[in-house]
MARRO-508318 format. One record per atom (N, C-alpha, C): x, y, z. Coordinates in steps of 0.05 Angstrom, whole numbers, padded with zeros to 5 digits, always signed. Atoms other than C-alpha are relative to their C-alpha. Last residue first. Example, Ala and Ser with C-alpha at 12.3 -4.5 7.8 and 13.67 -1.06 7.14 Angstrom:
2
-00016-00024-00001
+00273-00021+00143
-00015+00022+00014
+00018-00024+00000
+00246-00090+00156
+00018+00024+00000
***
This chain:
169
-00024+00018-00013
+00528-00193+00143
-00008-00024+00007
+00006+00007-00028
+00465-00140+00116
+00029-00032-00005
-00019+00002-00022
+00483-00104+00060
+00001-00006+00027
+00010-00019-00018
+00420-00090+00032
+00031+00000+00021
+00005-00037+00019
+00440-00110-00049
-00006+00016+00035
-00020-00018+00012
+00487-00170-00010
-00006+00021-00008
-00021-00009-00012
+00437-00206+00039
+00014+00024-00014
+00013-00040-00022
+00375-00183-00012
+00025-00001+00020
+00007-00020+00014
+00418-00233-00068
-00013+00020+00009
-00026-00009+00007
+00444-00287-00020
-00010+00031-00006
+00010-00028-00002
+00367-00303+00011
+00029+00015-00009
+00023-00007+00022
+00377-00375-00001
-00012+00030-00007
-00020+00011+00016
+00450-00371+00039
-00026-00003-00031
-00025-00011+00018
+00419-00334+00082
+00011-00003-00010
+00008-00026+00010
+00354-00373+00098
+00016+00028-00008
+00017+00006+00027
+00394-00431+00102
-00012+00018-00009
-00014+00001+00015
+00440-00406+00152
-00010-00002-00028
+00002-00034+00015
+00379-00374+00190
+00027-00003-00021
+00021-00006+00011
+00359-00455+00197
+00008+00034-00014
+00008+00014+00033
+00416-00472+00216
-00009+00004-00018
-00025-00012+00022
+00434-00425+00270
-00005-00013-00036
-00020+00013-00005
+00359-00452+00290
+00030+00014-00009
-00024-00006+00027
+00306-00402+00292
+00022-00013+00012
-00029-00008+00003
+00251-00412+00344
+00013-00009-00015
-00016+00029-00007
+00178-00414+00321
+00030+00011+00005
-00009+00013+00030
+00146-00346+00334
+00015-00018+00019
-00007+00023-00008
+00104-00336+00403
+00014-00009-00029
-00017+00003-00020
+00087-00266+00382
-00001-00029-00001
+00007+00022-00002
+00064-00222+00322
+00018-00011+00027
+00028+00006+00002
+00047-00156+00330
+00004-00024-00003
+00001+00029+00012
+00108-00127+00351
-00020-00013+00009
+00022+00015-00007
+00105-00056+00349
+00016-00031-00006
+00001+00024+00015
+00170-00007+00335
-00029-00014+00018
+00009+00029-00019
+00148+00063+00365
+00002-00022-00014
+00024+00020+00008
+00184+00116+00322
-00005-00023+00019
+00025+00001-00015
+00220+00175+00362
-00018-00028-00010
-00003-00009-00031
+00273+00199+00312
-00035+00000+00017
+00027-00005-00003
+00260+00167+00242
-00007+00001+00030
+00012-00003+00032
+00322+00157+00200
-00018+00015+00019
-00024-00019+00012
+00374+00134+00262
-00018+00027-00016
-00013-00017-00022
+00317+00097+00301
+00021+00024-00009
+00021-00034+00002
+00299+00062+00232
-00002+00019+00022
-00011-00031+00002
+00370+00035+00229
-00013+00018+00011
-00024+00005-00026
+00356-00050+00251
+00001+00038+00001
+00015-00007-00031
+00286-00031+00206
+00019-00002+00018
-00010+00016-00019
+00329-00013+00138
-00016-00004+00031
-00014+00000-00019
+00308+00033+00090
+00004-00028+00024
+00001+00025-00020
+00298+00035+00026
+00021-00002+00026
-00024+00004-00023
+00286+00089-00021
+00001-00015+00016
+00003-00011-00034
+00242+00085-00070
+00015-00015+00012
+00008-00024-00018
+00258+00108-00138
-00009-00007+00020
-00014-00028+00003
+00268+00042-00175
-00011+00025+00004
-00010-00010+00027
+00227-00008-00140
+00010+00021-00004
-00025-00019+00003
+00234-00038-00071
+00004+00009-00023
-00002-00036-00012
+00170-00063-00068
+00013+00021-00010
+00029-00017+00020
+00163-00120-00123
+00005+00012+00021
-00002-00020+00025
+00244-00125-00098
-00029+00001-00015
-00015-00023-00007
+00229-00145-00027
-00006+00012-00024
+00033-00014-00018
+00176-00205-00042
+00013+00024-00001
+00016-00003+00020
+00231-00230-00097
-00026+00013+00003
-00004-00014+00012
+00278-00231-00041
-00010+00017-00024
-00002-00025-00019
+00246-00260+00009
+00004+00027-00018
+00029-00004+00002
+00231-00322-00052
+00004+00024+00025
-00004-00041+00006
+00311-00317-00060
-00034+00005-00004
-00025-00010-00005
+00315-00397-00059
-00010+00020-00005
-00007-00032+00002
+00253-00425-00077
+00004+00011+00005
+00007+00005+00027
+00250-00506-00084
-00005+00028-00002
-00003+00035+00010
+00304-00525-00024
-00018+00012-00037
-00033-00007+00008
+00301-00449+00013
+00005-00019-00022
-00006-00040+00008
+00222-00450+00022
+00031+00005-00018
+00014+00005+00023
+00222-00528+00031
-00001+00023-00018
-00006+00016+00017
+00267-00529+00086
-00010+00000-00026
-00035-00016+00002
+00245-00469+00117
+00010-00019-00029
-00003-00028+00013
+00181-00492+00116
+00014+00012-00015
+00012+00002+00023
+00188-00564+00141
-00007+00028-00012
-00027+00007+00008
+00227-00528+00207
-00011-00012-00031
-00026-00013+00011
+00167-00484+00213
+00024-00017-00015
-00009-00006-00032
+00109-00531+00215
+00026+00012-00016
-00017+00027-00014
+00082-00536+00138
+00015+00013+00033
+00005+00020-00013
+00016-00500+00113
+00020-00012+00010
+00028-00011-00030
+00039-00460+00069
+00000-00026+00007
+00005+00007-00026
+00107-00490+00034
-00016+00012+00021
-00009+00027-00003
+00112-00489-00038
+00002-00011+00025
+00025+00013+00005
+00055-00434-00040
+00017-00030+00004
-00002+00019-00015
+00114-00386-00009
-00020-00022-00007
-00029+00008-00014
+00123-00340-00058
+00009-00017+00004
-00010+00023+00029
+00053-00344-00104
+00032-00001+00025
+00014+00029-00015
+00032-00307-00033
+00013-00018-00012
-00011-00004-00021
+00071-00242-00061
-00006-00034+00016
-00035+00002+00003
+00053-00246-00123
+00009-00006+00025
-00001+00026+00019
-00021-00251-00103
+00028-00006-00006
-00004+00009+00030
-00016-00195-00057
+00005-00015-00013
-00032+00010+00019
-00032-00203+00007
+00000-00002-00023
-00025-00031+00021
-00087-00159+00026
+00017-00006-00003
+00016-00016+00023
-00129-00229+00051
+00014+00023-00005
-00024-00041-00005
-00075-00257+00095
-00022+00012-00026
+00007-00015+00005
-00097-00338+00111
+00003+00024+00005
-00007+00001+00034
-00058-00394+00128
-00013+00022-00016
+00004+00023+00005
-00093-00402+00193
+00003+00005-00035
+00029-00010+00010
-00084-00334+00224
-00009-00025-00027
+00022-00013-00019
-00034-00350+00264
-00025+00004-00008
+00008+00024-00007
+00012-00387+00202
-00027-00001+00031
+00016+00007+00023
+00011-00322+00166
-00010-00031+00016
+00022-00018+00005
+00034-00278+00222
-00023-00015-00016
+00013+00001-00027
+00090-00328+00248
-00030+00008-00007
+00008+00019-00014
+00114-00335+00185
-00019-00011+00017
+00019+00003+00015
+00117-00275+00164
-00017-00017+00010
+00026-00022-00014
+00152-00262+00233
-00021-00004-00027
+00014+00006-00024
+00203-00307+00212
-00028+00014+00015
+00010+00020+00009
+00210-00292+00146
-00014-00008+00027
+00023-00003+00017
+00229-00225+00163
-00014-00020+00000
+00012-00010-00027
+00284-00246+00217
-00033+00003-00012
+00013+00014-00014
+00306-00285+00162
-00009+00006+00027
+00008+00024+00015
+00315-00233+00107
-00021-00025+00020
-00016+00028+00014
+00332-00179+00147
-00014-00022-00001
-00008+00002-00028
+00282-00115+00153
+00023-00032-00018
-00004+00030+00008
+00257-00077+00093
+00015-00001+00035
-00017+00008-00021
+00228-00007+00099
-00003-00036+00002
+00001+00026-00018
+00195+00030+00049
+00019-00002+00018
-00013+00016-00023
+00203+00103+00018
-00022-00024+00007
+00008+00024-00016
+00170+00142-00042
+00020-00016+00019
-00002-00005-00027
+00170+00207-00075
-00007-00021+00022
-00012-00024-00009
+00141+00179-00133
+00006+00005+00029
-00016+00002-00017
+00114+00111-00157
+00013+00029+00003
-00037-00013-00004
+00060+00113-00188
+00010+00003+00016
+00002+00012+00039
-00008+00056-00188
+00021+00019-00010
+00021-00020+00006
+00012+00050-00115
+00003-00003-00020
-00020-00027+00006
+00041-00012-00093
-00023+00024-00006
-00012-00007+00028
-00004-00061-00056
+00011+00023-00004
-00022+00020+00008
+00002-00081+00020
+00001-00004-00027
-00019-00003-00022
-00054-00037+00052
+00029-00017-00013
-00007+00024-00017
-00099-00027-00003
+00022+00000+00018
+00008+00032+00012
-00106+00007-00070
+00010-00022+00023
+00006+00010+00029
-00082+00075-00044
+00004-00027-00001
-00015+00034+00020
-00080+00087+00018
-00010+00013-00019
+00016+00021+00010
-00095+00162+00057
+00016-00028-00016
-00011+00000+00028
-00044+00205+00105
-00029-00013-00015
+00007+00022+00018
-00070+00231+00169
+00009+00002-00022
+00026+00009+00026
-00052+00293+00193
+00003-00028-00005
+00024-00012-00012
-00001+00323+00252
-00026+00007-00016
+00012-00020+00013
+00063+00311+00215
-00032+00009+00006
-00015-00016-00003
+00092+00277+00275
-00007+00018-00022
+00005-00018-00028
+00030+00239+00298
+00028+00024-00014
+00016-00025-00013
+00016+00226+00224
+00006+00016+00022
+00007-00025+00024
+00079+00195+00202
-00026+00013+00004
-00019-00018+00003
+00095+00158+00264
+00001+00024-00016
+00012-00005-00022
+00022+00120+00262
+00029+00021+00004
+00017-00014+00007
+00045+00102+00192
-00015+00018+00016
-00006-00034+00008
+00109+00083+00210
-00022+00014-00015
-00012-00020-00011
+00087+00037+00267
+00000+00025-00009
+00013-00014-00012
+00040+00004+00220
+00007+00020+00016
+00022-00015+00009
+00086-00011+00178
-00024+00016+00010
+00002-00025-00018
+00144-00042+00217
-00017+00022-00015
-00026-00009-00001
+00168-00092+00167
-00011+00036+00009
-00020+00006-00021
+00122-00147+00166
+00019+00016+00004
+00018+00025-00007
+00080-00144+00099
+00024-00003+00030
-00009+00038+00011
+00113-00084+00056
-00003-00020+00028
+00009+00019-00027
+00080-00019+00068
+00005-00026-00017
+00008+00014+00012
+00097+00043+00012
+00003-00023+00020
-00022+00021-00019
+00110+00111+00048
-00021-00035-00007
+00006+00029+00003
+00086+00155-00007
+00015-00019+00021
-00004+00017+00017
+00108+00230+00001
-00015-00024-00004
-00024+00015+00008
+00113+00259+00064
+00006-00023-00020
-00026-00021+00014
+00063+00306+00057
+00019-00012-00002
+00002-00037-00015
+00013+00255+00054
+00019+00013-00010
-00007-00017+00021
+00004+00172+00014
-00006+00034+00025
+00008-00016-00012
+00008+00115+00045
+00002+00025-00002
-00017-00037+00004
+00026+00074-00011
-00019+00018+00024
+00016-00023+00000
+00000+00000+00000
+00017+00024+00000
***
């Protein structure tokens, strides 16, 4: 979704501190913004626009969590976006992972870049303290599955291509 005010378009990608910065962007510009076409689609142009990406498998995890809570079901998920993971809804985390990384490697990544398109700027949620003085992080999902070293190995090693364009280590 494009949340659209004075500050431009702030475009909401599925887990990555969205609500916060929408609730940040009014109280500090002291108005409401409006959507366009939904909470989690692009806008129909792209201008003057920012997101915010978080790391790969911290992301996933919280998708995860979000999508498997609500019994496989995310109605404003965008079709592309769903098409992601269809090789493994439904499976207990560790079968997930596995299956996610195994038959579609850089599927985090492929969710990132339909956002992250040319002209908007991308920021980072480890930073957004630096960017965006005062913002309340939320965390809306809770009891996620725990993350093996293993497991976040796999999901970085399948997630190569957003590790390296976000520079995350």
């Amino acid at each position: 979704m494009a949340f659209i005010g004075p500050w431009g378009q702030f475009i909401h990608i599925p887990k990555c501190a969205g609500m916060a910065m929408r609730e940040y962007l009014s109280r500090t510009n002291r108005q409401d913004g409006y959507e366009e076409n939904g909470m989690h689609a692009l806008p129909n142009e792209i201008s003057n626009a920012f997101t915010i990406i978080r790391h790969p498998a911290d992301w996933l995890v919280s998708f995860y969590t979000y999508y498997a809570q609500n019994n496989w079901l995310w109605e404003d998920l965008p079709e592309y976006v769903d098409s992601q993971f269809s090789v493994a809804i439904g499976r207990f985390w560790p079968q997930f992972i596995d299956l996610l990384t195994s038959k579609n490697p850089g599927a985090v990544s492929n969710v990132f870049n339909y956002y992250c398109q040319p002209g908007v700027k991308v920021y980072k949620l480890e930073e957004l303290d630096t960017h965006f003085v005062g913002i309340q992080k939320k965390h809306s999902t809770t009891d996620k599955p725990p993350m093996t070293p293993a497991q976040r190995h796999l999901i970085c090693t399948a997630e190569f291509a957003t590790m390296n364009k976000y520079n995350y280590a």
